[in-house]
KEKE-3310 file (N, C-alpha, C; in steps of 0.2 Angstrom, whole numbers, plus 5000, padded with zeros to 4 digits):
npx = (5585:5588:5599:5612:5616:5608:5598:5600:5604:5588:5582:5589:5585:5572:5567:5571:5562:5553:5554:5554:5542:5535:5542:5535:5523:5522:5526:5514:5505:5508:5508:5494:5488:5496:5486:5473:5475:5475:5463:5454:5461:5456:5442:5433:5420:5410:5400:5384:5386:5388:5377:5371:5360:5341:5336:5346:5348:5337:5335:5349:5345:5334:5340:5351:5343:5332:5344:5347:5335:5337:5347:5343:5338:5348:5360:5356:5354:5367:5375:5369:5371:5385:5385:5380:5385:5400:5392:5389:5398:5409:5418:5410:5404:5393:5381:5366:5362:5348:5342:5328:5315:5306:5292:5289:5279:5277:5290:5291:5283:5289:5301:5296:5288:5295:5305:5295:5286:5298:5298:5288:5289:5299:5297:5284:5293:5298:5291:5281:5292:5296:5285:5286:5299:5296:5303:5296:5291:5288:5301:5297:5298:5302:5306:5308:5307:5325:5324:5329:5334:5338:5347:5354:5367:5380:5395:5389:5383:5371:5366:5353:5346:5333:5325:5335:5342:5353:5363:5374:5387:5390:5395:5386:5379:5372:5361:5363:5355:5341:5329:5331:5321:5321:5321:5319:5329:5332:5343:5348:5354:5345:5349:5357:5354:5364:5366:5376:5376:5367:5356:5341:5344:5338:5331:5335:5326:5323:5313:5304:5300:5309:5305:5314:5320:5331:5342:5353:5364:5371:5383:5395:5407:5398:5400:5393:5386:5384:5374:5373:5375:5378:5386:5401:5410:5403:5407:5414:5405:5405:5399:5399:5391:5389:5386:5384:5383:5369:5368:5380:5377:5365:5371:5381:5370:5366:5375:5374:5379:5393:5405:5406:5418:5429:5423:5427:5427:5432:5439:5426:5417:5426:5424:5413:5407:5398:5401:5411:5420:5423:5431:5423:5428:5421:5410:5402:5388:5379:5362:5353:5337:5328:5328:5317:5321:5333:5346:5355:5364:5358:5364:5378:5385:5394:5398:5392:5391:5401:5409:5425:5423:5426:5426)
npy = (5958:5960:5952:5960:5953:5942:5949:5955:5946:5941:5951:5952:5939:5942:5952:5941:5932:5939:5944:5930:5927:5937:5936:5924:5927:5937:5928:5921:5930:5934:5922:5919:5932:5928:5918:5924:5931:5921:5914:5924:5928:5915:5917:5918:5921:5910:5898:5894:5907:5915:5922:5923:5925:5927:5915:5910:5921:5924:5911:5910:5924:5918:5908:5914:5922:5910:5907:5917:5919:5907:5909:5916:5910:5899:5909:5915:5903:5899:5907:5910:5896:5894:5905:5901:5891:5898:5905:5895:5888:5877:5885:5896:5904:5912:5909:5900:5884:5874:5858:5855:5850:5861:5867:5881:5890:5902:5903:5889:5894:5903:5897:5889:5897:5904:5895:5887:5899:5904:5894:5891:5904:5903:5891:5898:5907:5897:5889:5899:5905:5892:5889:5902:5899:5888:5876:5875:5886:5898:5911:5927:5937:5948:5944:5929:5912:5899:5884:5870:5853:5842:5826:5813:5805:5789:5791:5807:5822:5827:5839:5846:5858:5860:5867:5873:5862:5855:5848:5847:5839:5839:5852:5869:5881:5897:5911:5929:5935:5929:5918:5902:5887:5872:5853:5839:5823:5806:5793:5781:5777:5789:5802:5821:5838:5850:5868:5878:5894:5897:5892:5881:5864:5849:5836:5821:5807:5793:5787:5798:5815:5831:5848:5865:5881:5892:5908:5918:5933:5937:5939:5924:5911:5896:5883:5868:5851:5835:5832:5820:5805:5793:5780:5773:5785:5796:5807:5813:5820:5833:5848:5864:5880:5893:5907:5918:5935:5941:5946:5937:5925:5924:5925:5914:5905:5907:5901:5886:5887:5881:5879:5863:5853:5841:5826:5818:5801:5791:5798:5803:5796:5790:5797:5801:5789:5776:5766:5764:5774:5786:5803:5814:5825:5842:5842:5843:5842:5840:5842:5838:5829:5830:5825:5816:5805:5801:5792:5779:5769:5774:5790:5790:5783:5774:5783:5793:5813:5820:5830:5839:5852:5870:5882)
npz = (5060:5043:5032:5019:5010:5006:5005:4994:4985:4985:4977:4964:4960:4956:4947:4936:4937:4933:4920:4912:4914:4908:4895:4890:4890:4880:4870:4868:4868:4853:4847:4846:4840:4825:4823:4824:4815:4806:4803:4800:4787:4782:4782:4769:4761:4754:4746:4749:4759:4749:4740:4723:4718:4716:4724:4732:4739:4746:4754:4760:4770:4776:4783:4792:4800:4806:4813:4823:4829:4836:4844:4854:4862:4865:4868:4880:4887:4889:4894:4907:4913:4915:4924:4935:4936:4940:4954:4963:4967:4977:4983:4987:5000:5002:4994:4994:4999:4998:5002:5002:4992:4981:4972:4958:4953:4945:4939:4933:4921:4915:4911:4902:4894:4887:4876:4869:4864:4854:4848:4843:4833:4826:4818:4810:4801:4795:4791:4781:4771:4766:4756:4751:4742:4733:4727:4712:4710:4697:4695:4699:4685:4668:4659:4647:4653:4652:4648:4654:4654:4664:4665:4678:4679:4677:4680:4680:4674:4662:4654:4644:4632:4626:4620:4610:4605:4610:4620:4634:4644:4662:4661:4663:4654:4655:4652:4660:4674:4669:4671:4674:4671:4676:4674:4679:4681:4682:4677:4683:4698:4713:4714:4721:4716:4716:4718:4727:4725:4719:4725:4729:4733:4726:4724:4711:4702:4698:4684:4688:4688:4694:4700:4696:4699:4695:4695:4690:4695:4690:4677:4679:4688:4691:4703:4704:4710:4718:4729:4735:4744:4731:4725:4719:4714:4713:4720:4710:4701:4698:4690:4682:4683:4671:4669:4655:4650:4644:4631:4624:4626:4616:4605:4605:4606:4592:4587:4590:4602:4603:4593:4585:4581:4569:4569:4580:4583:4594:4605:4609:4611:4624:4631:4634:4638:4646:4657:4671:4686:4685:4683:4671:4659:4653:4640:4624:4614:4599:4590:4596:4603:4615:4632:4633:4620:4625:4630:4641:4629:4616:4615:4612:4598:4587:4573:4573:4572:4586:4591:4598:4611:4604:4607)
capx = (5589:5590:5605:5610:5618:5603:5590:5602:5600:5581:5581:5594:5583:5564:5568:5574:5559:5548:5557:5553:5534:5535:5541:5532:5516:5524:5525:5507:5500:5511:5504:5487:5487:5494:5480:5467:5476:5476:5457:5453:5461:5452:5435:5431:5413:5409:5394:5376:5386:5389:5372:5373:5355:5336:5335:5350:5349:5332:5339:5353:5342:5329:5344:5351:5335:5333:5350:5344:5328:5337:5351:5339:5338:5354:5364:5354:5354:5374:5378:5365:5375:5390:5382:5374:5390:5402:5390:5386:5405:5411:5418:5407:5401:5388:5377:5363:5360:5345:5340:5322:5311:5299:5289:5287:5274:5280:5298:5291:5279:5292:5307:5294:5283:5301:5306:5287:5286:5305:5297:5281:5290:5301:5292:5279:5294:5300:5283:5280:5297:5297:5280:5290:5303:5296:5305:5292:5286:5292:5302:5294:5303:5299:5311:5305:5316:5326:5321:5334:5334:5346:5347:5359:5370:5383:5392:5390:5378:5367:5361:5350:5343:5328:5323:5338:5344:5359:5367:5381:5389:5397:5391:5379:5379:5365:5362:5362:5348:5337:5328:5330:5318:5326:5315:5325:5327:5338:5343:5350:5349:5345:5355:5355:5355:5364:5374:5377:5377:5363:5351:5340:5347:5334:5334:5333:5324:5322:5305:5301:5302:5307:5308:5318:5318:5335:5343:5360:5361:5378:5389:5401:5406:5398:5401:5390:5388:5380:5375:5370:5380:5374:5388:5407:5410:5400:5412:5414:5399:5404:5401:5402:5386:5394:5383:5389:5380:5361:5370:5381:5372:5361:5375:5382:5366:5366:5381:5374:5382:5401:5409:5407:5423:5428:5421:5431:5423:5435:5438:5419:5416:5428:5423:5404:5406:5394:5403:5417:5418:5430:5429:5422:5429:5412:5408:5396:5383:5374:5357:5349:5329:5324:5329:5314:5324:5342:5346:5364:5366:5358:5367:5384:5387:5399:5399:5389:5398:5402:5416:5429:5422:5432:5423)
capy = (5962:5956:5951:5964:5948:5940:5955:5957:5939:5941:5957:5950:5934:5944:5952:5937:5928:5943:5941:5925:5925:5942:5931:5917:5929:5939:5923:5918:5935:5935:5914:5921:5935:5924:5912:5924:5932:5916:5913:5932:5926:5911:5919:5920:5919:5907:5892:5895:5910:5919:5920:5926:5923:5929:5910:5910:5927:5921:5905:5915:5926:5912:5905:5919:5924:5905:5906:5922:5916:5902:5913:5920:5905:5899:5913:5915:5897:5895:5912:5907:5889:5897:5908:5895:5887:5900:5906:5890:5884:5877:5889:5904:5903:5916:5905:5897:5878:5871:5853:5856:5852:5866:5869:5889:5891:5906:5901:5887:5897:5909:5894:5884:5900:5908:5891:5887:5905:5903:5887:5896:5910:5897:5887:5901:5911:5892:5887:5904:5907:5885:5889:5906:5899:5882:5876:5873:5890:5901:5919:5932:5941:5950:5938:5922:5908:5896:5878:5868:5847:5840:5821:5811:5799:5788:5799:5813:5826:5827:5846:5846:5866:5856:5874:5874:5856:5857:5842:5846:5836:5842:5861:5874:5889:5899:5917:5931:5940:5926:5914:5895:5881:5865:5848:5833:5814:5802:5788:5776:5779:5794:5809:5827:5843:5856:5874:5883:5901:5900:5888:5875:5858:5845:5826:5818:5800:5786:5788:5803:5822:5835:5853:5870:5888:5897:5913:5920:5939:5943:5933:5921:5904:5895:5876:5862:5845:5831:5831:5814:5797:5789:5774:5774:5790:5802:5811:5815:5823:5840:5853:5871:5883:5899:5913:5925:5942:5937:5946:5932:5920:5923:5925:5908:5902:5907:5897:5881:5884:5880:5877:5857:5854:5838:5822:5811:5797:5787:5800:5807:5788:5787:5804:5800:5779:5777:5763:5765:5779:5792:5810:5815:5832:5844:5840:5848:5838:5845:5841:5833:5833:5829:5820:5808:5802:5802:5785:5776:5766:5779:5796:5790:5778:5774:5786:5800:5820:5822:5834:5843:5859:5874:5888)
capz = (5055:5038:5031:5014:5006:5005:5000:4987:4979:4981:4972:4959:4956:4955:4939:4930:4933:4930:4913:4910:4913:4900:4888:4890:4887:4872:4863:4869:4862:4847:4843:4846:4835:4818:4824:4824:4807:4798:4804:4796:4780:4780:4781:4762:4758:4746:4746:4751:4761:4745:4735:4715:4713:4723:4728:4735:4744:4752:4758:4765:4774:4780:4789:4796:4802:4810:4818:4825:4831:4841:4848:4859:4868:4866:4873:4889:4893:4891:4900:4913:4916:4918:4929:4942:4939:4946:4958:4965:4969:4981:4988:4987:5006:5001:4987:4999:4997:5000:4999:5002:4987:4979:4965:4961:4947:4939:4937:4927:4916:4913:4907:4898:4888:4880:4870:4867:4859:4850:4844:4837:4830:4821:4813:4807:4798:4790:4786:4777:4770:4762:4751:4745:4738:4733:4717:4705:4706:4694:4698:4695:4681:4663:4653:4647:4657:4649:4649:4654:4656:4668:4669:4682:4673:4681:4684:4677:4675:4655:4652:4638:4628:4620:4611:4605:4601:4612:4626:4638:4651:4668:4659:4662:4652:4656:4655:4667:4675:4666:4675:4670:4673:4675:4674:4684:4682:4684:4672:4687:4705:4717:4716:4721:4711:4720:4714:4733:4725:4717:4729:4731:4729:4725:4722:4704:4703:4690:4683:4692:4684:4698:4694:4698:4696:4699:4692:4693:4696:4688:4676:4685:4687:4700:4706:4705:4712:4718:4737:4739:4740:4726:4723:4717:4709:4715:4722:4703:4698:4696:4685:4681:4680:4668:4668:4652:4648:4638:4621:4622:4625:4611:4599:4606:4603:4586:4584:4592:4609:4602:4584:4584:4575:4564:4573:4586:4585:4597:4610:4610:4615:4630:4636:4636:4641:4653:4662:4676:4690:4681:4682:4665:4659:4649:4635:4619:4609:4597:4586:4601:4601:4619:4636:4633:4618:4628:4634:4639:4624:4611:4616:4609:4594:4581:4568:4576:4571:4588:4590:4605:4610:4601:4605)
cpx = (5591:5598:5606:5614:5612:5594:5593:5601:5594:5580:5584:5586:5574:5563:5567:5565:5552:5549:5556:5547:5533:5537:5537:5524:5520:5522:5518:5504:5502:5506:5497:5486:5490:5490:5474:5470:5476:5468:5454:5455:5458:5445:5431:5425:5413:5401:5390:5378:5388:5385:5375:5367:5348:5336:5340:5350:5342:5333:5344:5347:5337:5335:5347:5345:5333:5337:5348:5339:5331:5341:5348:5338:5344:5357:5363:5354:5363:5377:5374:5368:5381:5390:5383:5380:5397:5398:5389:5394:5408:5413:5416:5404:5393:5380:5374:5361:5353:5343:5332:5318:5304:5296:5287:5286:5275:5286:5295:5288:5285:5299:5304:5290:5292:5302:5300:5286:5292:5300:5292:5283:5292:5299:5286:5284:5296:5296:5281:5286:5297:5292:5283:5293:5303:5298:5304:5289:5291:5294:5299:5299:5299:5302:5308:5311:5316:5323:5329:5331:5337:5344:5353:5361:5376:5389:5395:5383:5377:5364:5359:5345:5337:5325:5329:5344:5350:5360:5375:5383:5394:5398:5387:5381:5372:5365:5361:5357:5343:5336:5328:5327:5320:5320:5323:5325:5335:5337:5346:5350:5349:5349:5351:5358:5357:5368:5373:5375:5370:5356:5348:5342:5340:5337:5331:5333:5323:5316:5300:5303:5302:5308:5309:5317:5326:5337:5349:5359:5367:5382:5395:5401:5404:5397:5396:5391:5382:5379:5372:5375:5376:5380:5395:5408:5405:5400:5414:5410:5399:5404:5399:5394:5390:5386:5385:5380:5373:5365:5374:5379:5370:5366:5379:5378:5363:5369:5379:5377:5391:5400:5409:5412:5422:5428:5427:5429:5426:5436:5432:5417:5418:5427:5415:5402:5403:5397:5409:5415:5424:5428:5430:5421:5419:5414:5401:5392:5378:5367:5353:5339:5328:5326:5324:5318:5332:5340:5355:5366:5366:5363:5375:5385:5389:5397:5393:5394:5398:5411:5420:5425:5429:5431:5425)
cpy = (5958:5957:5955:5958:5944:5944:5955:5951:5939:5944:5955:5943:5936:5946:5948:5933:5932:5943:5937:5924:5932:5939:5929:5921:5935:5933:5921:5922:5936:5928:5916:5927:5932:5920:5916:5929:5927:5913:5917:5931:5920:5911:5921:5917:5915:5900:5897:5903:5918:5919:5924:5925:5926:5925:5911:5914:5925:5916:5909:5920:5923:5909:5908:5922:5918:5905:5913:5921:5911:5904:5916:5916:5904:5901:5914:5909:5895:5902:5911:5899:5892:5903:5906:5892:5890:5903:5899:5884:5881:5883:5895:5899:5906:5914:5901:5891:5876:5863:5849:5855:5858:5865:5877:5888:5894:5905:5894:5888:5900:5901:5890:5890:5901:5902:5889:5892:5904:5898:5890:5901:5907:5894:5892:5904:5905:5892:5893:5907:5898:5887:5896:5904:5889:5880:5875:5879:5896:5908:5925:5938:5944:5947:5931:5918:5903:5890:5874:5858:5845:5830:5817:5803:5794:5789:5805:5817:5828:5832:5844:5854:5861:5863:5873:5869:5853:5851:5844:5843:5839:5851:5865:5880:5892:5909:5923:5934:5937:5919:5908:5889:5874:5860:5843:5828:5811:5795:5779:5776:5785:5799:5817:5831:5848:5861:5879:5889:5902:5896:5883:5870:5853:5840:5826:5812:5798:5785:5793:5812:5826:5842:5860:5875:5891:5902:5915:5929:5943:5937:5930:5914:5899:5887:5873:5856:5842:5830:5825:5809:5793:5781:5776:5779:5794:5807:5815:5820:5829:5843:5861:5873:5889:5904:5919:5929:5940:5940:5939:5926:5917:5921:5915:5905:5900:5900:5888:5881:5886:5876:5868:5855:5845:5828:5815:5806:5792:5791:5803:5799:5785:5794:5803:5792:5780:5772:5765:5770:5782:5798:5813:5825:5835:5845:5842:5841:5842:5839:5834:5833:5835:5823:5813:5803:5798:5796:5784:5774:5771:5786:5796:5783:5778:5778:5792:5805:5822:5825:5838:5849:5863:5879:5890)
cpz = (5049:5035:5023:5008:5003:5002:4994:4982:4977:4976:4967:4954:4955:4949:4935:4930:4932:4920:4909:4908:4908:4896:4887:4886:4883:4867:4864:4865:4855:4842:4842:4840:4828:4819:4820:4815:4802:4801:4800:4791:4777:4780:4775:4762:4752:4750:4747:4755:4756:4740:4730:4714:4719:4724:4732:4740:4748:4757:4762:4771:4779:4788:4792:4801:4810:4816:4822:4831:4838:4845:4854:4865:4871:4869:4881:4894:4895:4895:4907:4915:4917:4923:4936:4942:4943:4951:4963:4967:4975:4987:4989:4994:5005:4996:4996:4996:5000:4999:4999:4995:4984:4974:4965:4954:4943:4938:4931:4922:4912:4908:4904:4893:4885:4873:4867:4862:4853:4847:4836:4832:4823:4815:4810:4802:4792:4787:4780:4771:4764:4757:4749:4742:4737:4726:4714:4706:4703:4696:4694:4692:4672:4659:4653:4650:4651:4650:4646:4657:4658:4669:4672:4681:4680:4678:4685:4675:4664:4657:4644:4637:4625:4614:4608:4601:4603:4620:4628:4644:4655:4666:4658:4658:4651:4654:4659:4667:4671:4670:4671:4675:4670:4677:4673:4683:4683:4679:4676:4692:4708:4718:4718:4719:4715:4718:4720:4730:4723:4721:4727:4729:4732:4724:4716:4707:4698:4690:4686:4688:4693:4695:4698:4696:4698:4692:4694:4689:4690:4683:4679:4682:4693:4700:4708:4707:4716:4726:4739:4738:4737:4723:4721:4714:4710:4718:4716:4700:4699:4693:4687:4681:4677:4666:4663:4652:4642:4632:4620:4625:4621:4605:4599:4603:4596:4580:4587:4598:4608:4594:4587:4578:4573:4571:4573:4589:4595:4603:4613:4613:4619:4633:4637:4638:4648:4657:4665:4680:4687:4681:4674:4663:4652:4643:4630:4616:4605:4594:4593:4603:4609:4625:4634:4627:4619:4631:4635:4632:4617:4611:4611:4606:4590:4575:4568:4575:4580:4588:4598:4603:4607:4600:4614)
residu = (UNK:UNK:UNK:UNK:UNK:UNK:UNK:UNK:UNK:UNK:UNK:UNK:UNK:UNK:UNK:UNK:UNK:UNK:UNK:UNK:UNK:UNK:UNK:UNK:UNK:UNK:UNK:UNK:UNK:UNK:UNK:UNK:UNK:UNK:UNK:UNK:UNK:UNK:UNK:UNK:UNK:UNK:UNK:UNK:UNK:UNK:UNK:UNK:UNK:UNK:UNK:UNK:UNK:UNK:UNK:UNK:UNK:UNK:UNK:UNK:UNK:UNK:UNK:UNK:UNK:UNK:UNK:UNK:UNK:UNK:UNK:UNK:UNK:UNK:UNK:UNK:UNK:UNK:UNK:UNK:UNK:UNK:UNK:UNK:UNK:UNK:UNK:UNK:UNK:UNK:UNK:UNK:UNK:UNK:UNK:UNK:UNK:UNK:UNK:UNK:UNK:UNK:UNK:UNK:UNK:UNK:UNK:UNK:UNK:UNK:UNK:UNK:UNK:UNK:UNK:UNK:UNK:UNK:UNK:UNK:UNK:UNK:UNK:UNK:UNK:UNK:UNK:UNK:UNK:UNK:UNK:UNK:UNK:UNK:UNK:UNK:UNK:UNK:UNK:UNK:UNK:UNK:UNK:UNK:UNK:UNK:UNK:UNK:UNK:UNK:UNK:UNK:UNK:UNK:UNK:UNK:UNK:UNK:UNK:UNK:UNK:UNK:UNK:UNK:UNK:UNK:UNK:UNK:UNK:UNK:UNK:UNK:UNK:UNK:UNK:UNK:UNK:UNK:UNK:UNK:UNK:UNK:UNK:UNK:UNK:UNK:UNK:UNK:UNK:UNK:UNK:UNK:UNK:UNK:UNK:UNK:UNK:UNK:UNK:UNK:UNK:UNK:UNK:UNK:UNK:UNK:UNK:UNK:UNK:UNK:UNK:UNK:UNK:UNK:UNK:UNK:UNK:UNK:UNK:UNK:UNK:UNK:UNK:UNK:UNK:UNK:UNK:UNK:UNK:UNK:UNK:UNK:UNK:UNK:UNK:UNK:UNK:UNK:UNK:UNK:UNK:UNK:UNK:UNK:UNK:UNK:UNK:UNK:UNK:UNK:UNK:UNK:UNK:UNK:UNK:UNK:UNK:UNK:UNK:UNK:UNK:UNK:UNK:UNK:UNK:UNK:UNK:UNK:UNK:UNK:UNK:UNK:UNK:UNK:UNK:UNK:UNK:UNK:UNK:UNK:UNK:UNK:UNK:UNK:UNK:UNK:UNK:UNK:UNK:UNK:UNK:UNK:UNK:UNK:UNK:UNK:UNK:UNK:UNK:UNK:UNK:UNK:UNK:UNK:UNK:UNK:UNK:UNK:UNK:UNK:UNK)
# end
């Protein structure tokens, strides 16, 4: 016969700690849900996963496509090891061990064709997909493309318009829905040309021309830089690409790009100093012929009209 002093404490003390393990998972799903809302706000598309341009959307879907392509593998082998790993437990009695050696012919045909085939499929949509989008062939479009000279400074980034006479550093202004053909070098060592939104990044080299083709779909402003270590300061090497509307553009163009106001010899000289690792805000030049004639020493020298942008 139980004693009704002692049910009473049990039933008193079952509660409290049913109580206590309900908190404890309140505050667990509560921590869980601002984790997985501060994860959901941190999901903004941007880089190579927010194209602005048809390279960049083929590239996006190339790797989409890849990652697709390997998921097939992947998910079957890591649900299949945690498979064999709870069935195979200690203590499952039912899981049958043997320590007999076999060989069984179709099991290894079957777990040696899947990734063999994956392999094959792979590599036929790369190989096919790298000569579409290979960046010296031009986009197919009805607009004449821009011609654009990019050389890699230390360090800082030289655009040069050669139609239209025009040097900006750490600045692209291009127009939209217009294809520009970029032609690559380097004036010191080894960098690469990258603008995520709009794709392929390429390498610039010293005595070498490489050459580009991208396109931006929409006006915008989209972030450039340097994806290689190339020495002190190349963590610096960013600039802007600015995509405005082709009427302005032209009328820009009209104006030489930017109103070059009345020339600062002494700051156009410490903003264009090719020595130091400093981050070099963007900067206008005009009456420029030709990268072949652009050098460190020549580009900036005493009594040259160069002027602050003021347009």
């Amino acid at each position: 016969m139980h004693d009704w002093r002692y049910a009473t404490l049990d039933a008193l003390h079952a509660p409290a700690s049913k109580v206590r393990h309900g908190a404890r998972r309140s505050r667990l799903l509560r921590w869980l849900v601002v984790g997985a809302a501060v994860l959901v706000c941190s999901c903004r598309q941007q880089g190579i996963l927010d194209p602005q341009g048809p390279i960049a959307s083929a590239q996006l879907l190339l790797l989409l496509n890849a990652t697709a392509i390997m998921l097939v593998v992947v998910i079957p082998v890591i649900l299949a090891t945690l498979g064999f790993a709870w069935w195979y437990r200690s203590s499952n009695a039912r899981a049958s061990r043997s320590t007999d050696e076999g060989y069984e012919g179709r099991t290894e045909f079957v777990l040696w064709s899947i990734p063999t085939l994956i392999v094959i499929l792979l590599g036929g949509v790369i190989w096919i997909s790298s000569h579409q989008l290979d960046p010296r062939a031009p986009i197919p479009t009805n607009v004449n493309p821009l011609r654009v000279e990019v050389v890699a400074l230390d360090w800082k980034w030289l655009f040069i318009y050669p139609d239209q006479g025009i040097a900006t550093v750490n600045q692209l202004v291009i127009p939209a829905a217009t294809p520009v053909s970029f032609r690559l070098t380097s004036a010191t060592v080894m960098n690469s040309f990258f603008v995520p939104q709009l794709g392929s990044q390429i390498y610039t080299m010293g005595g070498m021309t490489t050459h580009l083709n991208l396109l931006a779909d929409a006006p915008g402003e989209y972030p450039g830089f340097s994806a290689m270590f190339s020495g002190d300061g190349f963590a610096d090497m960013r600039f802007v690409v600015k995509a405005v509307p082709t009427g302005d553009f032209d009328s820009a163009r009209s104006s030489r790009l930017c109103r070059i106001g009345k020339a600062e010899r002494s700051g156009a000289a410490e903003n264009l100093s090719f020595g130091g690792a400093q981050a070099v805000r963007p900067y206008y030049r005009a009456d420029v012929v030709g990268s072949q004639r652009v050098n460190q020493r020549s580009l900036v020298s005493p009594g040259t009209a160069n002027g602050r942008l003021t347009c």
